[in-house]
C-alpha positions as CSV (number, residue, x, y, z in Angstrom):
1,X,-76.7,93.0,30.6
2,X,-74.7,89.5,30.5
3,X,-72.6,88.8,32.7
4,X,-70.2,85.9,31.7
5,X,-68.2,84.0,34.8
6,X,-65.4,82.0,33.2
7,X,-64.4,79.0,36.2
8,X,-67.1,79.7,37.9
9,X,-66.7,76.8,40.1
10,X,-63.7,78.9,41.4
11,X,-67.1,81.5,42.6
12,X,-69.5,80.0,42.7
13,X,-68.8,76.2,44.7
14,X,-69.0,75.2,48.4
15,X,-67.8,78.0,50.7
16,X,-64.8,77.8,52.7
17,X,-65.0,80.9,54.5
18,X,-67.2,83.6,55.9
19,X,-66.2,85.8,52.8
20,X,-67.3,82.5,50.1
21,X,-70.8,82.3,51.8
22,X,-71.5,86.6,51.5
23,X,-70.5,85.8,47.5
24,X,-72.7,82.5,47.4
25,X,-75.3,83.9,48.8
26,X,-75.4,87.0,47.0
27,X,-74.9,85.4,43.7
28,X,-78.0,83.0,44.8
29,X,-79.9,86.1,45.0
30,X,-79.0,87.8,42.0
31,X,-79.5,84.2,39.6
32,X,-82.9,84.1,41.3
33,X,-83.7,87.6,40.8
34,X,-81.9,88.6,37.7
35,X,-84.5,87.2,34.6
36,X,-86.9,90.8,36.1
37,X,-84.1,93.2,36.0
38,X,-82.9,91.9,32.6
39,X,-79.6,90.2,33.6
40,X,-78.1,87.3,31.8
41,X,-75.9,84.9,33.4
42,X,-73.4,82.7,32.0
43,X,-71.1,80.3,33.5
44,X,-68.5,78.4,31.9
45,X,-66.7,75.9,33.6
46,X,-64.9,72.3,32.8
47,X,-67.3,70.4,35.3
48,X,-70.7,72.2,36.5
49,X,-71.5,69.9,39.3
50,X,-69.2,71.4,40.8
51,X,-71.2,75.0,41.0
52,X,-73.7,75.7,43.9
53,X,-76.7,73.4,43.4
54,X,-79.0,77.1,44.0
55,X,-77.5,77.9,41.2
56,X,-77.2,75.7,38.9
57,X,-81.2,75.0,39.2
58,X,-81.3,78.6,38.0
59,X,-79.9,78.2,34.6
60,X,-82.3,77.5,31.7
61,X,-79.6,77.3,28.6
62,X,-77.2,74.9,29.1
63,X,-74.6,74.1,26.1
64,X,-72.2,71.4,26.6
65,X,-68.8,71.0,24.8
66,X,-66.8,68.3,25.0
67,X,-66.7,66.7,29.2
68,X,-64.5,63.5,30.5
69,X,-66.8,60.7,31.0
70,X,-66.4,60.7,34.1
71,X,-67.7,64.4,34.8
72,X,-70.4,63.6,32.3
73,X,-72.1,61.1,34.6
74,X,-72.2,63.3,37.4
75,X,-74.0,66.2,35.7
76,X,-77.6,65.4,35.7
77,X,-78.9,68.2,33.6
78,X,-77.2,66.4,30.5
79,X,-79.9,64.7,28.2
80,X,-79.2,61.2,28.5
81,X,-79.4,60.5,24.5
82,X,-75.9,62.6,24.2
83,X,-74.3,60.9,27.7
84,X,-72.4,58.6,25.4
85,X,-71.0,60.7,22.4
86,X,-70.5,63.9,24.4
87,X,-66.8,62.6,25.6
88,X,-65.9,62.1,21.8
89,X,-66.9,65.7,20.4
90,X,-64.6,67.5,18.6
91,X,-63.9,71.0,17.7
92,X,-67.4,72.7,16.9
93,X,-69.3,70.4,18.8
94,X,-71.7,70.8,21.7
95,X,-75.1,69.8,22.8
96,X,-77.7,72.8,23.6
97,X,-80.4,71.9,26.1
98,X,-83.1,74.9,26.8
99,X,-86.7,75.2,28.3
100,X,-89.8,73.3,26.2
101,X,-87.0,72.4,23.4
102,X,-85.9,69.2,22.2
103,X,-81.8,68.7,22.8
104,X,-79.8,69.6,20.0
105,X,-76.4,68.8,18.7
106,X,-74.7,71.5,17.2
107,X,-71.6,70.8,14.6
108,X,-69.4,73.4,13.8
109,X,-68.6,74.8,10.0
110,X,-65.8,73.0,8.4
111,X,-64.5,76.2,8.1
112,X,-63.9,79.4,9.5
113,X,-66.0,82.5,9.0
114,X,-64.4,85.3,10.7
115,X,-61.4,87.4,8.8
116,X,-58.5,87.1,11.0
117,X,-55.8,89.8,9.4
118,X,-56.1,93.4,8.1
């Protein structure tokens, strides 16, 4: 099973109330946890240093699109060799970063490959 958060920072950042924490720490739980029970997790979000830290620490894949400069020197899981370009990517592009693999960049096909239409 994946489970695919879109703003997670809106889930899964500092809590603000007793509700926030029971969600935190349950979602702590299940990032920690889920590899054994065969859940995938994916989190998408405009800056991730604004997820919980627990969290965060739990995700292996990370694939970066295009970040403000300013977000991009906050986020410390992105390889420093892209830290300059990653502001400028376009369309297509985006850096993938995973366990005992070299950091990629990943351009998109000039053109598209799905049939939109009948």
């Amino acid at each position: 099973m994946l489970v695919a958060v879109d703003e997670a920072h809106n889930y899964l950042a500092s809590a603000s109330s007793l509700r926030e924490e029971y969600i935190l720490r349950r979602a702590r739980v299940a990032v920690k946890q889920g590899r054994k029970y065969k859940l995938g997790l994916c989190l998408i979000t405009q800056n991730p240093d604004d997820v919980d830290d627990d969290v965060i620490k739990q995700i292996n894949t990370n694939i970066f699109l295009g970040l403000k400069a300013e977000v991009v020197d906050d986020v410390p899981s992105i390889p420093s060799e892209f830290k300059k370009d990653l502001p400028n990517f376009g369309k297509g592009q985006a850096v993938v970063k995973a366990p005992d693999v070299e950091a990629v960049e990943v351009k998109g096909l000039p053109y598209c490959v799905t049939r939109h239409g009948n």
